[in-house]
C-alpha positions as CSV (number, residue, x, y, z in Angstrom):
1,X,118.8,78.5,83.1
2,X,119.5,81.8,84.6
3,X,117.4,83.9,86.6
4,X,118.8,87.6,87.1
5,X,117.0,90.3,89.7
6,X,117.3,93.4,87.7
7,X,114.7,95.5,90.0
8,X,112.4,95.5,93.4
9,X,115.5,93.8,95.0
10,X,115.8,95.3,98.2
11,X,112.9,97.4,97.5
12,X,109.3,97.8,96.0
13,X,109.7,99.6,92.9
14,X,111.5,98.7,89.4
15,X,110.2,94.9,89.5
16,X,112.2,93.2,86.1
17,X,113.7,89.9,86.2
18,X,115.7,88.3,83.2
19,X,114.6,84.7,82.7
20,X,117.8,83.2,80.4
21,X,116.9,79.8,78.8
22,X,119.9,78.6,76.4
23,X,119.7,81.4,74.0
24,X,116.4,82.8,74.8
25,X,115.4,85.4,76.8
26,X,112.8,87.0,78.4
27,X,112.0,89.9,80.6
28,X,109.0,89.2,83.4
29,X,108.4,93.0,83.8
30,X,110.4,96.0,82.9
31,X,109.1,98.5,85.7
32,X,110.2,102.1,86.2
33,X,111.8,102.6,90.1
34,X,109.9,105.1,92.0
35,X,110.5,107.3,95.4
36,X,113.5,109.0,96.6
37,X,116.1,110.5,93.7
38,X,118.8,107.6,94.3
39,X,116.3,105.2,93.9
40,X,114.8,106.8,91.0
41,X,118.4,107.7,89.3
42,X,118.1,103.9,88.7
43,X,116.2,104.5,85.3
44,X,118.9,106.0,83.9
45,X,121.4,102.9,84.7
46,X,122.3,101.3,81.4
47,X,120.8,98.1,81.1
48,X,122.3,95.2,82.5
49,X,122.0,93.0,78.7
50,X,121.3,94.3,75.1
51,X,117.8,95.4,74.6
52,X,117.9,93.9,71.3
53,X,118.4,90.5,72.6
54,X,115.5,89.8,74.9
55,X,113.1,87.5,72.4
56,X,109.8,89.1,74.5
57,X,108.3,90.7,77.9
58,X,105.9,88.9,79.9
59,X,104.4,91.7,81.6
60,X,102.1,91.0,85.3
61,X,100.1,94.4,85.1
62,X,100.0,98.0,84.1
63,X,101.3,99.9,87.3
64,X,104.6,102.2,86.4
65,X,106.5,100.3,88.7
66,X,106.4,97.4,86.8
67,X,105.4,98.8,82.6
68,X,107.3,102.3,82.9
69,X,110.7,101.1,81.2
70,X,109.1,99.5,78.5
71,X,109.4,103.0,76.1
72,X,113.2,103.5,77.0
73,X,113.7,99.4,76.2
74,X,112.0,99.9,73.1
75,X,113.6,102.8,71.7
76,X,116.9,101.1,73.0
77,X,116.5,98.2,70.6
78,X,114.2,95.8,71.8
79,X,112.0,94.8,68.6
80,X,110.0,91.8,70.4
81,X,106.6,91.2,71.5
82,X,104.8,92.3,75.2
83,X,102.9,89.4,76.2
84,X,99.9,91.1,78.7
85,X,96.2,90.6,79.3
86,X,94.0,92.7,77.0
87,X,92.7,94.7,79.9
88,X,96.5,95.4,80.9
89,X,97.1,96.8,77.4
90,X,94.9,98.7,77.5
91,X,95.8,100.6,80.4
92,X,99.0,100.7,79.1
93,X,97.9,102.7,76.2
94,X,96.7,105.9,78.9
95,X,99.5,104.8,81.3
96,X,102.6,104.9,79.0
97,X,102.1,108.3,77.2
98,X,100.9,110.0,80.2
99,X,104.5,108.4,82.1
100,X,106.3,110.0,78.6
101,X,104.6,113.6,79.0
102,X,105.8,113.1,82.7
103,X,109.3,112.5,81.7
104,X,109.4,115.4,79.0
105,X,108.3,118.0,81.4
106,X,110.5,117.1,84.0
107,X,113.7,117.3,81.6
108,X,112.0,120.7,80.7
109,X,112.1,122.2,84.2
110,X,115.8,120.2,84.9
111,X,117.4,122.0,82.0
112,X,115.8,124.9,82.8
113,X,117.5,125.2,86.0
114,X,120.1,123.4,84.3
115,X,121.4,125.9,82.4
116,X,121.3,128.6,84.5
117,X,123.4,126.6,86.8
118,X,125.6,125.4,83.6
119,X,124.7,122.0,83.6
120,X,124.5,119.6,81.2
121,X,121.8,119.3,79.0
122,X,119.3,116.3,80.2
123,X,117.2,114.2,77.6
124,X,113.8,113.0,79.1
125,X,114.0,109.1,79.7
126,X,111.5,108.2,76.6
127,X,108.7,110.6,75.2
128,X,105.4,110.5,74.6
129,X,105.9,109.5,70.9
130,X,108.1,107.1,71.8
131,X,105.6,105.6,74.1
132,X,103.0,105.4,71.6
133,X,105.9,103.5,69.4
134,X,106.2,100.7,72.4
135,X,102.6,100.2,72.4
136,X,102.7,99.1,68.9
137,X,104.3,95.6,70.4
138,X,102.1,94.7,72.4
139,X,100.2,91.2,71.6
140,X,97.2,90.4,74.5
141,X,96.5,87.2,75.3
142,X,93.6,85.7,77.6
143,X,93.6,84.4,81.1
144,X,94.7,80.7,81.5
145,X,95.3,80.1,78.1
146,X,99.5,78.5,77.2
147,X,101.1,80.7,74.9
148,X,104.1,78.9,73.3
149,X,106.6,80.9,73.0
150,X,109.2,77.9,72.1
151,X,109.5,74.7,71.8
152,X,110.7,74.5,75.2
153,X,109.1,77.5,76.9
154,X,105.1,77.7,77.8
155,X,103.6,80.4,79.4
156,X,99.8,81.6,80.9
157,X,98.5,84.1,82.8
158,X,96.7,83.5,85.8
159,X,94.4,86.1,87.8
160,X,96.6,88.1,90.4
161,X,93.8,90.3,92.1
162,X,95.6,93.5,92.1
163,X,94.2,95.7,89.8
164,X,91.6,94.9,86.8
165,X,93.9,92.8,84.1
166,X,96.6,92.1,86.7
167,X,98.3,88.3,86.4
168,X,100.5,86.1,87.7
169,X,102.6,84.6,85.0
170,X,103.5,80.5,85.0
171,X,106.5,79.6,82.9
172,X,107.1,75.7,81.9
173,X,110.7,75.4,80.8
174,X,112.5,72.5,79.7
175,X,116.1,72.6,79.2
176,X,118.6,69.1,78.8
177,X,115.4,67.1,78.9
178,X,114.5,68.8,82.7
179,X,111.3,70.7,83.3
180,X,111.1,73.7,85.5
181,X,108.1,75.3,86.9
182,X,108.7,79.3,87.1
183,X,105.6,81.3,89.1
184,X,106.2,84.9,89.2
185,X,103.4,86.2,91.4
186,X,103.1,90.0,90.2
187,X,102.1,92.0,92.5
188,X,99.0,89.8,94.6
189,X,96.0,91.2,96.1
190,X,93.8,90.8,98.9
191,X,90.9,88.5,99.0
192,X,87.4,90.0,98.7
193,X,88.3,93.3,97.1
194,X,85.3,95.1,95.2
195,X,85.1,94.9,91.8
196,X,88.7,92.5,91.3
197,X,88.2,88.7,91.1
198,X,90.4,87.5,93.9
199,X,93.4,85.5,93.2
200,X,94.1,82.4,91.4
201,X,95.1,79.4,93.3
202,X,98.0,78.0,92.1
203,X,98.9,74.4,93.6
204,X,102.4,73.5,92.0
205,X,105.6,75.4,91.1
206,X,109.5,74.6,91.3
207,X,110.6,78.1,91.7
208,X,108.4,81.2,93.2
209,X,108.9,84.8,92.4
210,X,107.1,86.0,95.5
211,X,105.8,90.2,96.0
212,X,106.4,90.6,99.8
213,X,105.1,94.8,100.0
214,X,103.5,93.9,103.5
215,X,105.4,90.5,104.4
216,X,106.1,91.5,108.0
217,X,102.4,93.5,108.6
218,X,98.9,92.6,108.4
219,X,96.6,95.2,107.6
220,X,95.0,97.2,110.0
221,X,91.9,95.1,111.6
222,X,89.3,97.9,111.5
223,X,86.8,98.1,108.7
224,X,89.0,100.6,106.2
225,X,84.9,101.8,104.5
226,X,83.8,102.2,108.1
227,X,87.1,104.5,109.2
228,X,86.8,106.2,105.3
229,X,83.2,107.4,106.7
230,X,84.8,108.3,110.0
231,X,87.2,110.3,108.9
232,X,85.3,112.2,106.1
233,X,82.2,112.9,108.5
234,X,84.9,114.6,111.6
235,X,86.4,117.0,108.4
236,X,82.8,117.8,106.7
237,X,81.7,118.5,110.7
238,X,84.6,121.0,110.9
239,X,84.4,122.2,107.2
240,X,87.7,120.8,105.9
241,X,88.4,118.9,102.5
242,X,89.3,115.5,102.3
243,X,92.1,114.8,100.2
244,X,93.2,111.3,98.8
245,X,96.0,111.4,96.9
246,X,95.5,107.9,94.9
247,X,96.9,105.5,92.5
248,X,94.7,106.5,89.1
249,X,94.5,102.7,88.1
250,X,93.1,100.6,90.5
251,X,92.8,102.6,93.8
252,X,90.6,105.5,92.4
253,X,88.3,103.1,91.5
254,X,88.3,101.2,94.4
255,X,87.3,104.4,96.5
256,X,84.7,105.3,94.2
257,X,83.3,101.9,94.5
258,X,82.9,102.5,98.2
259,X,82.0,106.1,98.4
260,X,78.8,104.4,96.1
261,X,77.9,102.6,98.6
262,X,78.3,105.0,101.6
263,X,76.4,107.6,99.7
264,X,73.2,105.2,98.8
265,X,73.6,104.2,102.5
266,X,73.4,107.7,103.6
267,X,76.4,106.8,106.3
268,X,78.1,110.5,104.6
269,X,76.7,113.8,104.0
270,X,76.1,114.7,100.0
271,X,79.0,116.6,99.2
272,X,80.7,116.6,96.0
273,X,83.5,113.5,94.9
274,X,86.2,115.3,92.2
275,X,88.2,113.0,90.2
276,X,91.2,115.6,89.3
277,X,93.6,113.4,86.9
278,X,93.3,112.8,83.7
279,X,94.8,109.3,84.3
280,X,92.5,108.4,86.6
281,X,89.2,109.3,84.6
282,X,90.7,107.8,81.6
283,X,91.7,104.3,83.5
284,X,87.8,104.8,85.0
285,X,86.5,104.9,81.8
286,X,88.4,101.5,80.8
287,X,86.8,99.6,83.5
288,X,83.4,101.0,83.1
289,X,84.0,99.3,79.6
290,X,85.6,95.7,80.8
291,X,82.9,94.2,82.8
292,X,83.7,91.1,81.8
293,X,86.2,91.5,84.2
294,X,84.3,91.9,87.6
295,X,83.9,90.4,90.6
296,X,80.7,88.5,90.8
297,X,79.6,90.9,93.5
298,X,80.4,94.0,91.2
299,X,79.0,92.0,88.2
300,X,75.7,91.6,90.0
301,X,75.1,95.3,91.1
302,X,75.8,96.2,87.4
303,X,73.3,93.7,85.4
304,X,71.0,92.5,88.1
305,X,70.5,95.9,89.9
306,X,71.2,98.5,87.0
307,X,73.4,100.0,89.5
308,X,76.7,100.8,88.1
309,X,79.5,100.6,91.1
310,X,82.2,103.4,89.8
311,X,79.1,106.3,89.2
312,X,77.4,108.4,90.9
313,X,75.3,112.0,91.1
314,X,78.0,113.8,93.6
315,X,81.1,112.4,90.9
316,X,82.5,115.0,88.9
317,X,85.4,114.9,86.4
318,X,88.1,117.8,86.0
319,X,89.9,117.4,82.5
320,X,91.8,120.6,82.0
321,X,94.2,122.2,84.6
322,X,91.9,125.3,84.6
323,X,88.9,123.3,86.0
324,X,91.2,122.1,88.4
325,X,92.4,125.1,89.8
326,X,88.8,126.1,90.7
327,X,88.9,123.5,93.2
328,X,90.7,125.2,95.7
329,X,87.9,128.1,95.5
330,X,84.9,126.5,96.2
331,X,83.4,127.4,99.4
332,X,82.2,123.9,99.8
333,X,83.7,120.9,101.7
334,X,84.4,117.9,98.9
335,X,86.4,115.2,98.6
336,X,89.5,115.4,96.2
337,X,90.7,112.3,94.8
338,X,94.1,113.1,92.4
339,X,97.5,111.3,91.4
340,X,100.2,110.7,92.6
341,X,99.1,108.2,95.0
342,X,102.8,109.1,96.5
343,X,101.9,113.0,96.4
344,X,105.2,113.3,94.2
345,X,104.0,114.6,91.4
346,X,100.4,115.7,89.5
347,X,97.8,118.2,90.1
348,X,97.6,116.4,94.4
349,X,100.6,119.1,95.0
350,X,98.0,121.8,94.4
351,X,95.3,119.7,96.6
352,X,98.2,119.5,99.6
353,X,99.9,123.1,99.2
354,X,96.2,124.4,99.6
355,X,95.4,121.8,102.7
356,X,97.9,121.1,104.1
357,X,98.0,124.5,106.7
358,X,94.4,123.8,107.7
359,X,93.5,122.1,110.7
360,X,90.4,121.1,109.5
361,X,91.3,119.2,106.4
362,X,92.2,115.6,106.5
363,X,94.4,113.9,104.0
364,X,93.5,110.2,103.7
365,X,96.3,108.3,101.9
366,X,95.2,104.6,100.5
367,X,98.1,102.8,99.3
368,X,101.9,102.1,99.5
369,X,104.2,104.9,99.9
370,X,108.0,104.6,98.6
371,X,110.6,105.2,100.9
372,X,111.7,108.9,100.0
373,X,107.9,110.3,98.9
374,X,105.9,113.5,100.5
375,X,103.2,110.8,101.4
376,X,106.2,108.7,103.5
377,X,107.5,111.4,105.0
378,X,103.6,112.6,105.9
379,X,103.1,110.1,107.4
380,X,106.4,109.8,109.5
381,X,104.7,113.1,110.9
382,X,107.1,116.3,109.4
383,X,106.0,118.7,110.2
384,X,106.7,121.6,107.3
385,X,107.4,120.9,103.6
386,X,107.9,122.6,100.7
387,X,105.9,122.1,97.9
388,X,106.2,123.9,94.7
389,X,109.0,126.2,96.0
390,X,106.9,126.8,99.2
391,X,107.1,126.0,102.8
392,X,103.6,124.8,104.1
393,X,103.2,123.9,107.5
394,X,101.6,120.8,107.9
395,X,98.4,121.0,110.1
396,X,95.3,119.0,108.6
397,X,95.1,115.3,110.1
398,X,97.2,112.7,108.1
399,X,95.6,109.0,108.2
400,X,96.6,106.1,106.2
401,X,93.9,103.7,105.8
402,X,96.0,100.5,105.0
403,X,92.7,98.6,104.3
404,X,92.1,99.4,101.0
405,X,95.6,98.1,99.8
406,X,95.7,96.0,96.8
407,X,98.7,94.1,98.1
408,X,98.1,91.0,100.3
409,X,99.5,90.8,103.6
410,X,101.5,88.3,105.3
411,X,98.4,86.1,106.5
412,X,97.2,86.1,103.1
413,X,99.9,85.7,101.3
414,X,101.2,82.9,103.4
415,X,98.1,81.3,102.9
416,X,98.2,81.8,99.7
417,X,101.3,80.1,99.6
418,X,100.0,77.4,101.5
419,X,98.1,75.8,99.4
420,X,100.9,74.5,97.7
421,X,100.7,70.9,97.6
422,X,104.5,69.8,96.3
423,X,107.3,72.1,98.0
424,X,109.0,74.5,95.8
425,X,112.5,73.9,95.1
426,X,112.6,77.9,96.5
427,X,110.8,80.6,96.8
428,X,112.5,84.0,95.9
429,X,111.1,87.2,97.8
430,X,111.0,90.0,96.6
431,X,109.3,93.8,95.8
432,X,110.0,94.2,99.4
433,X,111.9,97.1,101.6
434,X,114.1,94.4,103.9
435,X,111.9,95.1,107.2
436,X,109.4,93.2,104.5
437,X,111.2,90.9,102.9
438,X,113.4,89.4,105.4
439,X,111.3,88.4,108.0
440,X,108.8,87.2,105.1
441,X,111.6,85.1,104.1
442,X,111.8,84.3,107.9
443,X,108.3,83.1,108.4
444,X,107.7,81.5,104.9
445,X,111.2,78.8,106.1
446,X,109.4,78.7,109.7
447,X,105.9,77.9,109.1
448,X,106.1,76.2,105.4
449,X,109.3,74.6,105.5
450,X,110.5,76.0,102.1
451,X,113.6,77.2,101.3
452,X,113.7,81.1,100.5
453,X,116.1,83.9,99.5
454,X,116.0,87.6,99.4
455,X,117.7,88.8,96.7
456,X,119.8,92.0,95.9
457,X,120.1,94.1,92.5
458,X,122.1,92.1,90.5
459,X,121.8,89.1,91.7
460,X,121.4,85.6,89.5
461,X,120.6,82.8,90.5
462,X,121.9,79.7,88.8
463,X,119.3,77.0,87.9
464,X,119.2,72.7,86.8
465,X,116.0,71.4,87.1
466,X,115.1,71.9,90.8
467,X,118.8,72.3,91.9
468,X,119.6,76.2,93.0
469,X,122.7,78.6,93.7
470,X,123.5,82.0,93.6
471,X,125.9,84.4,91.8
472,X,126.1,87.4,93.9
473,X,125.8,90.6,92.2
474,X,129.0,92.8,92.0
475,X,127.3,95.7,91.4
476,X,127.5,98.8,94.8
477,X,124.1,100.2,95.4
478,X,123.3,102.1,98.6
479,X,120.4,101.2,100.7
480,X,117.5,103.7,99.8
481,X,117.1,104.1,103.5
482,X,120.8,105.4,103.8
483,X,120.4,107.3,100.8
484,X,117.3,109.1,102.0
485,X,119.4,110.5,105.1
486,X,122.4,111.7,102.6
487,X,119.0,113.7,100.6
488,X,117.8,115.0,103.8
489,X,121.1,116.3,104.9
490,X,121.4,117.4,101.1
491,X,118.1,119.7,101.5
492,X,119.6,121.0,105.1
493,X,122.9,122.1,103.8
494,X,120.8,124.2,100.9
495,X,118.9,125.7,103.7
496,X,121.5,126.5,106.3
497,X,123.1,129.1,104.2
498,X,119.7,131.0,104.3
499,X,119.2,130.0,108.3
500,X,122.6,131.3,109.0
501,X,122.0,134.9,107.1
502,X,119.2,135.3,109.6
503,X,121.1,134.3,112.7
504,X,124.1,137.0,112.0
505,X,121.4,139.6,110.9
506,X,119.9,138.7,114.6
507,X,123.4,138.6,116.4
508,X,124.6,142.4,114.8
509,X,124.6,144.8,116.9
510,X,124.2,142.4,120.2
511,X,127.4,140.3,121.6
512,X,127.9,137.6,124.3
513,X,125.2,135.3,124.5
514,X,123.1,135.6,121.0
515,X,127.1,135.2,119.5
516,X,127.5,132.1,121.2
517,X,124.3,131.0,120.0
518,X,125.5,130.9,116.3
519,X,128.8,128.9,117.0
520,X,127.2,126.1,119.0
521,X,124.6,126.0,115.7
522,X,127.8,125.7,113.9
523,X,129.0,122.8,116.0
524,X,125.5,120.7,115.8
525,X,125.8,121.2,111.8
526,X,129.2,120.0,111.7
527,X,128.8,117.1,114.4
528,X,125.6,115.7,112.5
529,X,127.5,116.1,108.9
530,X,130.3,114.0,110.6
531,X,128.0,111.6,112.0
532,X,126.3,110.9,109.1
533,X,129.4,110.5,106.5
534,X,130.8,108.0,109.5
535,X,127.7,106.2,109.2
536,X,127.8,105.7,105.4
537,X,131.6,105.6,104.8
């Protein structure tokens, strides 16, 4: 058996992993890599096997990040079926075209520029018809039911606790008369979140795929609802906007959920909620129509109390760009939930350029952000960006309210790992930057006494029965960290020109001092340029 790392190897995004048994094979995700442009150049890498080979996808959950390459390995040649939950499909079916549309508008705008540049011309990485197409293969199967899929492969789906229809996927192999246990955890959530049933416990595995987002943090300790009331009450006091840029599966309704409850409490003052993304009303719609699906807490407040947890009076919906451009006019605080949940993209850039300068605004971010995304570098504290072609200084109060993650963190995923009661042969970290994944890997060897490795893009590891080893991966990628300073120094070299047209127009007609002043910014330039390449080189 071979298992190859084909994504979230080093880093969150792209998770895919090529699961090779004799002459079958299977992909456990095909996810789309997300953040800075060297990470997402990535999708356009050709794939690392022939499309047309893999017999089927077992796929964990609908986020991008793990379902946004399924179009381009469709139209590429891959014929088989995508094994998912139904609820998972059916997010898919809103998530998919809406990530085509996405990709044919930004191929729009690059040849655009493009040509007047004389560039070549750039095809979007799939389209929306062509996501439609993919959705056609998709075959839904139920929670902890075995799907054969061979003679010597089973399969089931396990709650994961992430999003509504997420799963971990279990994968009984036998090859030469040995049986492997695989466990691929998807993407695990916390304990206790509203609405999602919390994770399955899982008490035997030879082999863990392990997520490992927050392996070296634990969420913040304060109450995330009671700081969420905090920080909306100081903005509506002031008469600022609160803006949460959000994941439109999972996270949106997770915010709504809560803003339910602090509304009925009366801990915030009745101002209006906006959902501005057609994503995110369509994914609300499909869990106001999966019940079945809740928590027993949500469950309850639904049948028992007629209270439904996702609606309320102050919630409106904005479908059409034009409704969402009156946003920015009203003369009324309110709370603006819109996608991205990375502010890279969507209708939240028009939310940010407006709120950004204002001192009484507050954005509230609510979930991961990539190395290389506006809500990263936010939250690192830049000062100025440019959104939309425009420079907007950044003034209204930035939080991230960790809290409300759907990812565990190290205590709970350590004790989730705990409750293992045979060692695993290893356990294989990964959808982790390396200040994650490494010390997870660290404290998983320390406290558990199970073997681990981190692996890199590319890498396979080699696999009889419970006996391990790795091939290394041959193939050079850059760490995105290093890659994001080569972009920053990228965006400074297009701006220097312009900085330096200013300095002579300030330097003529004066000499001496103001003179010297523009070769020593010559100097810094050309010391940093030579301090970076040295650093990279």
């Amino acid at each position: 058996m071979r298992l190859t790392f084909l994504g979230a190897a080093g880093m969150v995004t792209g998770s895919s992993y090529l699961l090779e048994i004799g002459q079958k094979k299977y992909l456990v995700d095909c996810g789309m890599f997300q953040g800075s442009k060297a990470i997402a150049a990535l999708n356009r890498r050709p794939f690392l096997y022939n499309p047309a080979d893999i017999d089927g996808v077992l796929l964990t959950h609908a986020h991008i990040d793990h379902s946004g390459l399924l179009p381009r390995l469709c139209k590429s040649g891959f014929k088989g079926p995508i094994y998912a939950t139904k609820v998972t499909a059916e997010l898919c079916s809103i998530m998919l075209p809406d990530s085509g549309h996405i990709q044919e508008f930004d191929a729009e705008i690059a040849n655009r520029k493009g040509q007047r540049a004389g560039h070549k011309h750039v095809d979007p990485l799939y389209t929306v018809e062509e996501a439609y197409e993919c959705l056609k293969q998709f075959s839904p199967v139920a929670y902890d039911s075995e799907v054969k899929l061979a003679d010597e492969i089973t399969v089931k789906f396990r709650e994961a606790g992430h999003i509504l229809g997420s799963s971990m996927v279990e994968i009984w192999v036998t090859e030469n008369n040995e049986t492997a246990k695989f466990l691929f955890s998807g993407d695990l959530g916390q304990p206790d979140q509203p609405i999602i049933k919390d994770p399955a416990i899982i008490d035997h595995a030879d082999y863990i795929v392990v997520e490992s987002t927050y392996g070296a943090r634990k969420h913040e300790i304060s109450d995330p609802v009671e700081l969420l009331a905090q920080y909306i009450n100081a903005s509506v006091e002031k008469g600022g906007n609160i803006i949460i840029p959000s994941f439109a599966v999972g996270r949106t309704q997770t915010i709504l959920y809560h803003l339910h409850k602090l509304f009925k409490a009366g801990l915030i003052p009745d101002i209006p909620v906006i959902i501005d993304s057609p994503l995110a009303i369509s994914a609300t719609n499909i869990f106001l129509h999966n019940s079945q699906e809740y928590d027993s807490e949500a469950y309850d407040m639904l049948y028992k109390d007629h209270d439904h947890p996702l609606s309320m009076p102050q919630l409106t919906f904005t479908k059409t760009s034009d409704e969402s451009k009156t946003i920015n006019k009203m003369d009324r605080p309110a709370i603006i939930i819109s996608a991205s949940g990375m502010a890279d993209a969507g209708r939240i850039l028009h939310h940010l350029k407006h709120n950004l300068w204002r001192p009484e605004c507050t954005v509230l971010f609510v979930g991961y952000q990539a190395q290389g995304s506006l809500g990263r570098r936010l939250l690192e504290g830049i000062k100025r960006v440019k959104i939309m072609g425009e420079e907007i200084s950044v003034k209204a109060k930035i939080y991230n309210l960790e809290g409300f993650s759907a990812h565990a963190d190290r205590d709970q995923l350590i004790a989730w790992l705990g409750n293992f009661q045979n060692k695993p042969a290893n356990i294989f970290v990964v959808h982790g930057e390396q200040d994650m994944s490494v010390p997870f890997a660290q404290l998983i060897e320390r406290q558990l006494g199970i073997s681990t490795y981190v692996p890199r893009y590319g890498d396979s590891a080699i696999i009889t029965g419970r006996n391990w080893q790795i091939e290394p991966s041959n193939i050079a990628t850059i760490e995105p960290a290093v890659q994001q300073l080569r972009e920053y120094l990228d965006e400074m070299e297009k701006e220097y020109a312009d900085f330096r047209r200013r300095l002579e127009d300030l330097v003529a007609g004066n000499s001496g001092r103001l003179l010297d002043v523009l070769k020593r910014v010559d100097k810094i330039r050309t010391f940093i340029k030579k301090t970076l390449s040295d650093l990279w080189s």
